[in-house]
Wavefront OBJ file of the C-alpha trace (Angstrom):
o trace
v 84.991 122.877 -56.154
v 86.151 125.993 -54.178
v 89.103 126.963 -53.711
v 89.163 126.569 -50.069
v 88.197 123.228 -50.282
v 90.758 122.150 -52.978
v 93.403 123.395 -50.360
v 91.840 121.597 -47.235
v 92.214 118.303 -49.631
v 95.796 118.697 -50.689
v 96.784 119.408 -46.904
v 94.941 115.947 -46.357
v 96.353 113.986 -49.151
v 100.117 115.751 -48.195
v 99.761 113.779 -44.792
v 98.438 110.933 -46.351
v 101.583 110.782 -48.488
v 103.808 111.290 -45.608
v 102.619 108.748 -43.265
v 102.467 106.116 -45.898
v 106.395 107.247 -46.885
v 106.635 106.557 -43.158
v 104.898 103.250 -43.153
v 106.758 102.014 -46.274
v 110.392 103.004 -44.993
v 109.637 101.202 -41.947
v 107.747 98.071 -42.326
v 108.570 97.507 -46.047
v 106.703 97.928 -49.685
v 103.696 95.658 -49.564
v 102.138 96.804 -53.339
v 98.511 97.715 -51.365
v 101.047 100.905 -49.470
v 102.839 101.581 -53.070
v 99.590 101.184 -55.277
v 97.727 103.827 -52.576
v 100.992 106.422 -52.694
v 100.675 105.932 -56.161
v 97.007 107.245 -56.164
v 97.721 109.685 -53.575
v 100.728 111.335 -55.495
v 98.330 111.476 -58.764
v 95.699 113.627 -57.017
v 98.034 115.683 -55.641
v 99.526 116.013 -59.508
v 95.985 116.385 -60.733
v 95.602 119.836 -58.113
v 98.655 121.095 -59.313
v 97.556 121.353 -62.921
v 93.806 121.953 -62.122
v 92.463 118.465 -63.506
v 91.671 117.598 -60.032
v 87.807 116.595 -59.631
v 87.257 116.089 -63.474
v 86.093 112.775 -64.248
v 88.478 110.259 -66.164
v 85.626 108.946 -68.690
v 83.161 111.789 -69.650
v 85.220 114.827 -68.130
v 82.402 116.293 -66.333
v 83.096 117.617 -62.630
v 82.598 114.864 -59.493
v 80.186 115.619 -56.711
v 81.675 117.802 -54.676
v 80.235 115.685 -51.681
v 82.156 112.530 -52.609
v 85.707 114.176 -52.924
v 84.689 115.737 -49.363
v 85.201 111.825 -48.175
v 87.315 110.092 -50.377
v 89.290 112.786 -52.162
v 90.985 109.587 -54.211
v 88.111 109.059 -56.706
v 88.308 109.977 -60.173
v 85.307 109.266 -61.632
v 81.486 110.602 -61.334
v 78.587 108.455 -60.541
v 77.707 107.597 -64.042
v 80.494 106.558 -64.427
v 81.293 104.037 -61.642
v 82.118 100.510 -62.634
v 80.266 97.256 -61.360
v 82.567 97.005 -58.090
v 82.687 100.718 -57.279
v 78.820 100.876 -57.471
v 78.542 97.699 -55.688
v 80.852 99.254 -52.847
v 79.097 102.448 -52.801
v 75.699 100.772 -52.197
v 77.178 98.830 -49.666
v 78.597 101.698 -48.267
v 75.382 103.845 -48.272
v 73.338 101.067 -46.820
v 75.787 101.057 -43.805
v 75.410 105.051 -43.467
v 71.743 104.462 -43.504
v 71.641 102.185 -40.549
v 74.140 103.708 -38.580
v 72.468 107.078 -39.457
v 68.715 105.690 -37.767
v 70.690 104.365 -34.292
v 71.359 108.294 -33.797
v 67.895 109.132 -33.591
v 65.865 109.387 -30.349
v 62.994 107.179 -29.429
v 60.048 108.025 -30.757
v 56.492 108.820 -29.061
v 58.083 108.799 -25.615
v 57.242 111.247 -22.440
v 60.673 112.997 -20.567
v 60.319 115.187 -17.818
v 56.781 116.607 -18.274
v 57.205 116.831 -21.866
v 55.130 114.410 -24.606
v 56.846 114.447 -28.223
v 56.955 112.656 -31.368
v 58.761 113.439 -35.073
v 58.995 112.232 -38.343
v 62.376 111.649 -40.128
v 62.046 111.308 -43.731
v 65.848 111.285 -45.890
v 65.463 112.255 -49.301
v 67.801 109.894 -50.153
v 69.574 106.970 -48.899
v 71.085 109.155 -46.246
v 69.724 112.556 -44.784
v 71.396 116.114 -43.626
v 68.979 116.757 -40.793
v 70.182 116.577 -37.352
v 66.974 115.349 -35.288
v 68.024 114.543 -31.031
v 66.624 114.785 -28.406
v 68.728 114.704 -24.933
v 68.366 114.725 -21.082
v 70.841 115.831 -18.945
v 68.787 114.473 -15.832
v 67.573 118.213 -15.381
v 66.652 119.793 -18.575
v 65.358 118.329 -21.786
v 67.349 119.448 -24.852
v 65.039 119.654 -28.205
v 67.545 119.621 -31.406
v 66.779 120.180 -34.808
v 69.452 120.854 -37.341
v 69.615 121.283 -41.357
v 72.834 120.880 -43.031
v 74.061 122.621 -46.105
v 74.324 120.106 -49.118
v 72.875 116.712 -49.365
v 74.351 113.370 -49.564
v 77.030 111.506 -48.046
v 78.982 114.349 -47.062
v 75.994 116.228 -45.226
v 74.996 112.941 -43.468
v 78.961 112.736 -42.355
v 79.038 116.563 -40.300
v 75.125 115.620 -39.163
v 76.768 112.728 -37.359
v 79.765 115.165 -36.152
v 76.827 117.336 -34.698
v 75.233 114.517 -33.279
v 78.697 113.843 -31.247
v 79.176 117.524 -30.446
v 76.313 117.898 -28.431
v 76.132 114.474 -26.851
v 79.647 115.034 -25.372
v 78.779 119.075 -24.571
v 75.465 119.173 -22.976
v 76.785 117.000 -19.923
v 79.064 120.153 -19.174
v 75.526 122.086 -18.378
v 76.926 125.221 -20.242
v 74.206 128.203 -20.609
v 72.278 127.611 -23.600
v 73.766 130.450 -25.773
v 77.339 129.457 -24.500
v 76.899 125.592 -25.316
v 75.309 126.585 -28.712
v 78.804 129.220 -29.365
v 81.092 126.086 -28.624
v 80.000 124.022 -30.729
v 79.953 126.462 -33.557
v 83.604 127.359 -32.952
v 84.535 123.250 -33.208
v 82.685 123.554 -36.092
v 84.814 126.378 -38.013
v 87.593 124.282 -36.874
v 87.154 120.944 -37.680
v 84.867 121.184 -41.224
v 84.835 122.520 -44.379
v 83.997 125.994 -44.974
v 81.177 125.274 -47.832
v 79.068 123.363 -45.141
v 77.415 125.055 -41.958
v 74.244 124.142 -40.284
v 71.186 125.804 -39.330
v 70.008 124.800 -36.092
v 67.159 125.479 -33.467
v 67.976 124.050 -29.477
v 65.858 124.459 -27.012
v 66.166 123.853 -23.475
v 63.157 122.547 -21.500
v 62.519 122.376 -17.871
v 60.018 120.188 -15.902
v 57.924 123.445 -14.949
v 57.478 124.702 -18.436
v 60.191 126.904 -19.257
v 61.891 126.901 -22.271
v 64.953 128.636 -23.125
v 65.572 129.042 -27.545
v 68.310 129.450 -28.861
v 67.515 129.793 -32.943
v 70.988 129.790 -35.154
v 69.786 130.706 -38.762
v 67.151 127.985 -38.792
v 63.640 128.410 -39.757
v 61.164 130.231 -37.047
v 59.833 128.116 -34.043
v 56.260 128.317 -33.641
v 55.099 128.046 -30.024
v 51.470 127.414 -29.492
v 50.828 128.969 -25.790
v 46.977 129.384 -24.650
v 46.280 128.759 -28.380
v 47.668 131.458 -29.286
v 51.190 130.638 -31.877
v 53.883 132.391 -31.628
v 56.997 132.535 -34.149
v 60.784 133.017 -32.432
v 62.969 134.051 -35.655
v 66.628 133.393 -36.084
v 69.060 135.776 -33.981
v 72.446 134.363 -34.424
v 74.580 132.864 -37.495
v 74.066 129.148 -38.971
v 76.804 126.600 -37.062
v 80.086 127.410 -39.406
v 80.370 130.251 -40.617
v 82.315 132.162 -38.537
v 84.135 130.881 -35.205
v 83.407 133.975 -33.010
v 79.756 134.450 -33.547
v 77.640 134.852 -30.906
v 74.091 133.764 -29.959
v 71.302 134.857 -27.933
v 68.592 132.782 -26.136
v 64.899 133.419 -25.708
v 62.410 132.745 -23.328
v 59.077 131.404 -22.878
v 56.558 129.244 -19.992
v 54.344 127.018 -21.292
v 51.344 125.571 -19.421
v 49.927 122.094 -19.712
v 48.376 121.663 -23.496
v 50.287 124.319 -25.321
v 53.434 122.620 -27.538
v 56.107 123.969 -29.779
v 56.963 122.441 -33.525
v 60.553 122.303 -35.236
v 60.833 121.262 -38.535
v 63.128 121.510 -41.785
v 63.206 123.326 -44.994
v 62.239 120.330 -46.747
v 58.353 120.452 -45.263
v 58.215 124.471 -45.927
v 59.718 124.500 -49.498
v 58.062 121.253 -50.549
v 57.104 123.070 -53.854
v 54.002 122.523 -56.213
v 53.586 124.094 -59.277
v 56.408 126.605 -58.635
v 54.368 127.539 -54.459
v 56.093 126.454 -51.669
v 54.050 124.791 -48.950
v 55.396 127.688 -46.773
v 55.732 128.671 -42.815
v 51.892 130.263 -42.917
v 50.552 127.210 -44.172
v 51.919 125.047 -41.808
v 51.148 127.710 -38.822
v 47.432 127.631 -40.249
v 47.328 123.974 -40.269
v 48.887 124.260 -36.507
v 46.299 126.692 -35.385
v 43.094 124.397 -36.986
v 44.395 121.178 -34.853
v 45.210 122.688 -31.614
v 44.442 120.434 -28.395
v 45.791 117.062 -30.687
v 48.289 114.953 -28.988
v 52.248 115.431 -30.608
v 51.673 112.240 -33.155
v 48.184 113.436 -34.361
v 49.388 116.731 -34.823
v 52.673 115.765 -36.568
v 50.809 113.440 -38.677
v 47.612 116.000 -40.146
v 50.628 118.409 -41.310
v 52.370 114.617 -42.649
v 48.752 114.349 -45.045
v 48.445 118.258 -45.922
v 52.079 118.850 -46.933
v 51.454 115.540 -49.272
v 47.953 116.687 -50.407
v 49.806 119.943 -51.196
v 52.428 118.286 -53.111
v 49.570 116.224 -54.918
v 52.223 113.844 -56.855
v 55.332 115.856 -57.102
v 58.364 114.934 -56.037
v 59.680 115.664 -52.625
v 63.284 117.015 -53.397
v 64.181 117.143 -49.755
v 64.735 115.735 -46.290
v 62.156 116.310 -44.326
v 62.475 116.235 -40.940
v 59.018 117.409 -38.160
v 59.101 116.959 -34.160
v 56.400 118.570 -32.043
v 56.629 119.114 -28.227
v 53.134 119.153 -25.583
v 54.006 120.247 -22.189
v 52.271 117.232 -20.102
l 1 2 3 4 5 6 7 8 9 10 11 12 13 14 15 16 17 18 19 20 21 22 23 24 25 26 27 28 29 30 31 32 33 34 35 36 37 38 39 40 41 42 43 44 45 46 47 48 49 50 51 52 53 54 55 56 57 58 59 60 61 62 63 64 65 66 67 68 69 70 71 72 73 74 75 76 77 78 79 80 81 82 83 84 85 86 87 88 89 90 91 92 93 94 95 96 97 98 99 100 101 102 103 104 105 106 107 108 109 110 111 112 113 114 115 116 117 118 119 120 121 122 123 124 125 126 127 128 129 130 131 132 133 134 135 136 137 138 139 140 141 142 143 144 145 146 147 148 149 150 151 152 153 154 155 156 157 158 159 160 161 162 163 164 165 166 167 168 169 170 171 172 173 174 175 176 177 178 179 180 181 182 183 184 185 186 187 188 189 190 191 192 193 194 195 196 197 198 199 200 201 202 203 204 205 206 207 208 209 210 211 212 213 214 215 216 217 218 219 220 221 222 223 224 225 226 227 228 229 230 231 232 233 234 235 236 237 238 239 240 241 242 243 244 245 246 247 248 249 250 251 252 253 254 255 256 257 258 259 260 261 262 263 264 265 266 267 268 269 270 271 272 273 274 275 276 277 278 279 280 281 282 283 284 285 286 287 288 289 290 291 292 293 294 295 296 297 298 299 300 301 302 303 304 305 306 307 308 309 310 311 312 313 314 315 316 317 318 319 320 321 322 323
């Protein structure tokens, strides 16, 4: 585990340990408050010799991801007993469903626009940020991928989801709201996660403003004609004071744009990724489809390309017509 990491955990256990002092001097010693200071006090022991995130039984390191939300545990997966896995599968089953009430409707039409996606988690829980929000104005078209996998991705997804649901009612300009919540980002996660992201702002006319923060290119099909829209600013993150530009472009009636994750483009076969040219091929062969037929003929080619193998990540597609 880095080092800056390490240090964001012993702040948080060094609080923990105060405010259960503080709870113990004033409303007595019940043994759950002494057996948890207990714990606390031995991870806190366990960073100052450099033991800390070494399993108990086999010695190996623990997911990083898992001390990220319960820096208490001291032992890895394999080695979780009948109640811990029990808890754990509880606990990712809750995740799960609380994870699918964040996404948007599918299928749906919102001020002049017609859109559908497909969110597919690798695993129990999933890293991509998928929303899609009306201010009563302006559509907002969100489509994040978070560093890591696992619980701890899933966890700053739903922070994202927050971020923007309480920002975009303050009708900031695009490259402003986008800059905000980067900077309560830096200051409120840890430094080994960030988050590409593409948001774009549609209007009932057509317009659409893009703001693309380290994510993957958009590809706008106008007049038939695609067009890509590369990053120009910094993942969400990395640094507080980075700053991000927005991009323009009017779409007529038919033409669309597609977002999608790093787990449909390097869905890998044989050592090839399924790649950004084969899904803008597939995107130029099937133009005039509605958004569902179109997201699901690149749905059967990226799993004809991948012929059997194993998808190793989420995958997350949304495509947008202009009614």
């Amino acid at each position: 585990m880095e080092e800056t990491n390490i240090s964001k955990i012993r702040v948080q256990l060094t609080n923990r340990r105060e405010r259960l002092r503080h709870a113990i001097s004033h409303h007595g010693a019940p043994v759950q408050y002494i057996t948890l200071l207990k714990e606390v006090d031995t991870a806190l022991e366990r960073i100052d010799n450099h033991t800390y995130g070494v399993c108990d039984v086999c010695h190996d390191p623990i997911e990083d991801d898992r001390l990220m939300v319960d820096p208490l545990i001291c032992v890895c997966l394999d080695h979780l007993n009948e109640a811990q896995r029990r808890s754990l599968e509880e606990d990712l089953d809750l995740a799960h469903k609380i994870q699918k009430t964040m996404l948007p409707s599918k299928n749906l039409e919102l001020d002049g626009w017609d859109f559908y996606y497909h969110y597919e988690p690798a695993g129990a829980v999933s890293g991509d940020y998928c929303d899609i929000i009306s201010d009563g104005k302006s559509t907002y078209f969100l489509l994040g991928d978070v560093s890591g996998k696992g619980i701890a991705a899933s966890m700053l997804m739903s922070h994202i989801h927050a971020l923007f649901h309480s920002m975009i009612p303050l009708k900031l300009k695009v490259d402003r709201l986008v800059a905000q919540i980067n900077r309560l980002m830096c200051e409120s996660s840890p430094s080994s996660h960030y988050t590409t992201l593409l948001c774009i702002k549609a209007e009932r006319d057509g317009k659409i403003e893009i703001c693309n923060a380290g994510h993957l290119p958009l590809l706008v099909s106008k007049n038939s004609s695609l067009l890509k829209f590369d990053s120009t600013g910094m993942p969400l993150g990395l640094f507080c004071s980075a700053d991000y530009t927005v991009s323009y472009s009017m779409l007529e009636k038919g033409d669309y744009f597609v977002l999608y994750s790093d787990g449909l483009t390097e869905a890998t076969s044989n050592e090839e990724e399924y790649g950004v040219e084969r899904l803008s091929k597939v995107i130029s062969e099937n133009d005039g489809l509605t958004s569902k037929e179109l997201t699901e003929i690149i749905l059967i080619d990226v799993y004809e390309f991948l012929s059997g193998s194993p998808k190793r990540d989420d995958l997350t597609i949304m495509v947008i017509k202009k009614r």
